[in-house]
N, C-alpha and C positions, 0 to 999 in steps of 0.2 A: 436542799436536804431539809427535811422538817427539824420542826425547831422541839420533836416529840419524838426522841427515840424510842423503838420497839422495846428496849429494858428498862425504861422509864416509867411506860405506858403500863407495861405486864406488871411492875411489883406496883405502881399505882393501885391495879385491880387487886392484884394480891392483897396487898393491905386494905382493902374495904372499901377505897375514897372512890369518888365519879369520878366520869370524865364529862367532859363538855363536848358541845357537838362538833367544833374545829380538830379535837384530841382525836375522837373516831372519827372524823375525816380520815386524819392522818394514819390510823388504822388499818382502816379500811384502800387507803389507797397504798400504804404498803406492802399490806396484801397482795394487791393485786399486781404490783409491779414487780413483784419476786423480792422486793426490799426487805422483807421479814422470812428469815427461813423458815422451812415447816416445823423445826422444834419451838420456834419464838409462838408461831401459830397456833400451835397443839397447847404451850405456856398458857398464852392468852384465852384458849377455849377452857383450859380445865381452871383459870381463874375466875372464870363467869360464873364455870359451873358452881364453884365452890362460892363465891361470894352473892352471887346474883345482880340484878341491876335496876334501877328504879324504873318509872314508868317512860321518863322522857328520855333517861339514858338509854330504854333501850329503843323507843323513837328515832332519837340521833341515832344509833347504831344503827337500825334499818334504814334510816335514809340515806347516810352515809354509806354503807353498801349497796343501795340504787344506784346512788351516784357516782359510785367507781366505775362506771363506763355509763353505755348510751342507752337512753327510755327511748322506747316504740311510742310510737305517734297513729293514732287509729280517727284522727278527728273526722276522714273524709268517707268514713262506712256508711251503710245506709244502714244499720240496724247496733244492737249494742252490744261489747265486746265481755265475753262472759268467762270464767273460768271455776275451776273448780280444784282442791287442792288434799291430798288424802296423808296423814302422819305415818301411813304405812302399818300392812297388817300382811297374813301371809293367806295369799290367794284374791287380794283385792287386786281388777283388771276394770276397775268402775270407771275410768277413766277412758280406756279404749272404744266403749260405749257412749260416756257419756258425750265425748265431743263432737261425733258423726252427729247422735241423738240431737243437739241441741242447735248445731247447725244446720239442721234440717227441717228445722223450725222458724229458722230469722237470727240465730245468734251466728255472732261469730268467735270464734275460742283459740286465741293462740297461746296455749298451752306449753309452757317451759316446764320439762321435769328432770327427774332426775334416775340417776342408777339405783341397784341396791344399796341398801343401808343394813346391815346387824343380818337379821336373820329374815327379812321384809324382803321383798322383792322389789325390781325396780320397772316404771312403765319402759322406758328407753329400750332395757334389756328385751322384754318382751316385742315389744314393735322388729328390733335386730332381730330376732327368730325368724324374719320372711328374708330368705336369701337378696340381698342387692341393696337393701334398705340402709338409707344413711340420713342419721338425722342430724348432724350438724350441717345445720345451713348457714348460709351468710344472709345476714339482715334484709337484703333486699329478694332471697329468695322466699324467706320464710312471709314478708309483708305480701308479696305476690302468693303464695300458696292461702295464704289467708283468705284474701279478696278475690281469688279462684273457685275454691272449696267449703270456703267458712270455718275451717278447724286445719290444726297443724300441730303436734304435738312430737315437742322438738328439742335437743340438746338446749344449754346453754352456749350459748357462740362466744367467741374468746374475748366478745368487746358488749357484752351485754349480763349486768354484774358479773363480772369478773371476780371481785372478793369474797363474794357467797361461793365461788368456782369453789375456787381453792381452799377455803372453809370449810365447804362442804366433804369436801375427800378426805381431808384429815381427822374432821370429827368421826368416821367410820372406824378406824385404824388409832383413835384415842378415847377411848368409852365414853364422847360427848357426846351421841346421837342424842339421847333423850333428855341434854338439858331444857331444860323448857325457854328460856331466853335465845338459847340459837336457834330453838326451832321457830319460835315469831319471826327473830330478825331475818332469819333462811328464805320462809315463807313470804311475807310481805314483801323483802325486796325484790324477788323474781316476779312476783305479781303486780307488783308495785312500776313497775320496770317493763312490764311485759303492757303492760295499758290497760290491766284489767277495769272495767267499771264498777263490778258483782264479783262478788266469789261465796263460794258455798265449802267451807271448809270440812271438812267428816275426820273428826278425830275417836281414835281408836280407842276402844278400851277391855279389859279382859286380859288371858294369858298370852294373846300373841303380839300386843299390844308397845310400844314404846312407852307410851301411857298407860298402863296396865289398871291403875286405880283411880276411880272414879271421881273424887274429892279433885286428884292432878289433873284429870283432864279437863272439868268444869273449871279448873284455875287456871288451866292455859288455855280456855276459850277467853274467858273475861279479860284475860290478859293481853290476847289478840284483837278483843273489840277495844280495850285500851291506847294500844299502841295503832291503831287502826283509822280510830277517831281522829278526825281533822283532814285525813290523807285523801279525802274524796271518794273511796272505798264501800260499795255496799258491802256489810259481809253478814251473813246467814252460817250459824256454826249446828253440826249437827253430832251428836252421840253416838258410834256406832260401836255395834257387841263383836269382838274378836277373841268372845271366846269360844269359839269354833271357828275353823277355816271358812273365809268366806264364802266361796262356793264350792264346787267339788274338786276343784284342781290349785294345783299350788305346783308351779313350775314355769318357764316364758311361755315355749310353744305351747304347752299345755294348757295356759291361762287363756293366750293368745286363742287358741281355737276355741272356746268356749266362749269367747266374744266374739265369733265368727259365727259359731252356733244361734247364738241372742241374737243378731242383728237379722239372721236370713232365714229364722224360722224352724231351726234347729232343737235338737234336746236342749234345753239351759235351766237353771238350777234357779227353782225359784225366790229363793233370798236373795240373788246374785241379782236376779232382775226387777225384784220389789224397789230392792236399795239405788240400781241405776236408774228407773224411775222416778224416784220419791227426789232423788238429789236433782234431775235432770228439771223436773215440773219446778222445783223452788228456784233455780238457773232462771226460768221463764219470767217466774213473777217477780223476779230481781229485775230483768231485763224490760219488762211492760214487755212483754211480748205476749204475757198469757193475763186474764183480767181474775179468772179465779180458779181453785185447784181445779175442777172439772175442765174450768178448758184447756188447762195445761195436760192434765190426762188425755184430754182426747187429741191435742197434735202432736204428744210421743206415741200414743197408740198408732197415729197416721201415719207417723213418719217409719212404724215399728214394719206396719201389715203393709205398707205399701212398696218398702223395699228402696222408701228414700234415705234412711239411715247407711242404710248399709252399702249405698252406692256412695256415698260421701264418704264411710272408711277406705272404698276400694280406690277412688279417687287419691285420699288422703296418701294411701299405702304405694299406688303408682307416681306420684310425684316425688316422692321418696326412694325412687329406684325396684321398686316391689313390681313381678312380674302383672300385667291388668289381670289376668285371671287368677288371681291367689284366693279371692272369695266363692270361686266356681269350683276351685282344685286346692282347698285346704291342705292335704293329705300329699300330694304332689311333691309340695313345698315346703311345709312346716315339716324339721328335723323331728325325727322319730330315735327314741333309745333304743338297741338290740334285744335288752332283756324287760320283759314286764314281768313284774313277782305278786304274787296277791300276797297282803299281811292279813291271815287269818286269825276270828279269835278265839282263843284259847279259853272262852268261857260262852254261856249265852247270857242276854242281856240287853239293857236298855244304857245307851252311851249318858253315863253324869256326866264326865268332863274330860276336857281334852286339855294337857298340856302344848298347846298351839305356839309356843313359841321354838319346843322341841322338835313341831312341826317341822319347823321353819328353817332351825337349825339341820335339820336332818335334809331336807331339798339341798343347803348350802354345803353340806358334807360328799353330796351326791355330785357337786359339780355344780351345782346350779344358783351359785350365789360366791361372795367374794369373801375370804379371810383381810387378805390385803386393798388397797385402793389399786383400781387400774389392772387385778387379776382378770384372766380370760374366764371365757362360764361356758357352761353348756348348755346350750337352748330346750337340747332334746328332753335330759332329765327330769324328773320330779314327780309328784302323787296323783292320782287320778282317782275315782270314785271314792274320795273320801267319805267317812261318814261323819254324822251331825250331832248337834248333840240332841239328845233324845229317841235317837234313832234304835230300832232296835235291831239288834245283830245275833245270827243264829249260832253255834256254835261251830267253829272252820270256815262259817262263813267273812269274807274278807274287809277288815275293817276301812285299807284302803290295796289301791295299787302300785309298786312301787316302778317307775320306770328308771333304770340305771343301765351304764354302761358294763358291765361285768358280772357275773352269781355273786360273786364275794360281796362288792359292794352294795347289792339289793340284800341279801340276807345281811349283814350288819345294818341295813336302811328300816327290814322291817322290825328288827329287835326292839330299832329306838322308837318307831311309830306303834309296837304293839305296848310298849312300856308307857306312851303319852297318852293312851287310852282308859277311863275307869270304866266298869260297867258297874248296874245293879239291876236288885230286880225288879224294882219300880221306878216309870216314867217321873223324867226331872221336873221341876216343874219349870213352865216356859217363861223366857226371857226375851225383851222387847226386843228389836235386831236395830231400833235406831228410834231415835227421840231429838226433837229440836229443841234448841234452847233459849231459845227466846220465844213469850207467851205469843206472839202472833201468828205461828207457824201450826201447821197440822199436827193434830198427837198422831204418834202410833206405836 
């Protein structure tokens, strides 16, 4: 038994004082041993929240969550093991891209993510959207799907952190999503754990944002090169604008196909594809696999127009149980909603601003996101040609599409998406869609 009980530990925090890094051990391995029940756990989240934690404490913390089960071992690849990590926004599927993309170059990405959070969607959920697909593997499938494919993007397995598992779920279901200290410790230890060498971390900012304000989200980058330092870790953090939907869809399948789209030379939404480039090429030169940005442009472009991308999702997506032709027969396969409703708008106009996290909220109303931890979802649901911001929309013309299961529920879908909309009659003016933050990296 620890010599650190869970009620010890909790009003510790509560009352302001550290712990040391044997205390979050003991934490951390409580956790994950079902030794702390989920109210002691949700205790101890909303005492972080509220107190916060210095730099090395929350070091210890993230190590201490690695170390509640077993680190991947990649020492024997022939190329460098890369990952990329996003704070969640709605309509971000950068990842589904990014990992074919980058494997297809010389990396390899085994990629641990996760479910929805808030009103964010989750990659996991999306990948589920292809009938058969099952992403928890066990350790030695996921090391083989790696060293097969070069990319796997996969559950947490019940013995590789464990205490971010079960962290994780709770923090959904106790308004700690957006503390900034769980999300470091969250972060880093699945990456941390997963063997990453590089990571390119893209934190959100704007109204759909977890981080919504720019000041917090520059503070929990520094705060992640912080606690990052020392761990062997490259990491590259970049700025990204969620104040519009990322690209035009905001649902699993729906997202899901629009990264089906971009890989095979499909319609795709050109911010969608600047941002999985821009993040992919910085992957490379983490990785020494590319010597400077152009040449990292040109072996995503190759890997883009030649259709070696997109063979390594279809790969990825058939060892995961997905039928081999789901990239040939999208439409076949990916769950489709009964009803598509256009939300028209009620004025004409050039789009100011989008309330994108009503967005957000509105897909999870629809079915397509979770109130509770471990709720079932609906794949089919969600928005489709959304507009952007600066866009201009004609009068009835449709701001987005809504796809639901029933009339009732699309007309209460598109009340809240016609209400998250401003217009005016002059174009806004334009906003960067993503900036690095450290001087060494490309502006844009």
């Amino acid at each position: 038994m620890s010599d650190w009980p869970a009620a010890l530990l909790i009003r510790a925090k509560r009352e302001g004082r550290s712990l040391d890094a044997p205390q979050w051990k003991a934490l951390a391995d409580g956790i994950a041993s079902n030794g702390w029940s989920e109210g002691q756990v949700g205790a101890m989240a909303m005492a972080i929240a509220w107190r916060g934690l210095g730099t090395q404490e929350c070091r210890d913390f993230t190590y201490a969550l690695r170390d509640s089960g077993r680190c991947l071992d990649w020492r024997d690849l022939p190329g460098p093991v890369l990952d990329k990590h996003s704070t969640g926004g709605v309509g971000d599927c950068v990842s589904l891209a990014l990992a074919p993309l980058v494997a297809a170059c010389g990396g390899y990405v085994p990629m641990i993510s996760g479910r929805g959070l808030g009103h964010t969607g989750g990659t996991l959920d999306k990948l589920e959207s292809v009938p058969g697909v099952d992403v928890q593997l066990d350790p030695a499938r996921l090391q083989r799907l790696v060293r097969e494919v070069g990319c796997a993007i996969v559950g947490q397995t019940a013995d590789l952190v464990p205490a971010d598992r079960r962290l994780y779920a709770v923090r959904d279901v106790t308004a700690t999503v957006d503390v900034p200290d769980l999300i470091v410790a969250s972060i880093l230890s699945k990456k941390l754990a997963g063997g990453a060498q590089a990571l390119v971390l893209d934190i959100k900012t704007g109204s759909g944002a977890q981080t919504p304000d720019v000041a917090m989200a520059e503070a929990l980058a520094a705060r992640m090169q912080a606690v990052a330092a020392g761990s062997g870790l490259q990491l590259a953090t970049a700025l990204t604008d969620m104040g519009q939907v990322l690209g035009r869809d905001a649902g699993n399948a729906l997202e899901l196909r629009a990264i089906i789209d971009l890989l095979t030379g499909g319609p795709a939404c050109p911010r969608l594809r600047a941002l999985v480039l821009a993040l992919s090429a910085r992957l490379l030169l983490l990785g020494g696999l590319a010597a400077t940005d152009a040449d990292a442009e040109a072996q995503l472009q190759h890997a883009l127009h030649s259709g070696a991308a997109a063979e390594r999702l279809a790969r990825m997506l058939a060892a995961l149980g997905a039928p081999h032709d789901v990239l040939q027969r999208p439409a076949h396969y990916l769950p489709t909603a009964p009803v598509h409703y256009a939300v028209t708008a009620d004025r004409a106009g050039f789009v100011q601003t989008i309330d994108v996290r009503s967005v957000g909220e509105c897909v999870v109303d629809l079915g397509g996101g979770r109130r509770v931890a471990g709720a079932r979802i609906d794949p089919a649901v969600g928005l489709s040609q959304v507009c952007g911001r600066g866009q201009y929309v004609a009068h009835g013309a449709p701001l987005a599409v809504v796809h639901a299961r029933n009339q009732a529920d699309a007309e209460r879908a598109a009340d809240s998406v016609r209400a998250a909309f401003c217009l005016g009659e002059a174009a806004p003016g334009e906003v960067a869609a993503w900036r690095w933050l450290d001087a060494t990296a490309p502006a844009k």
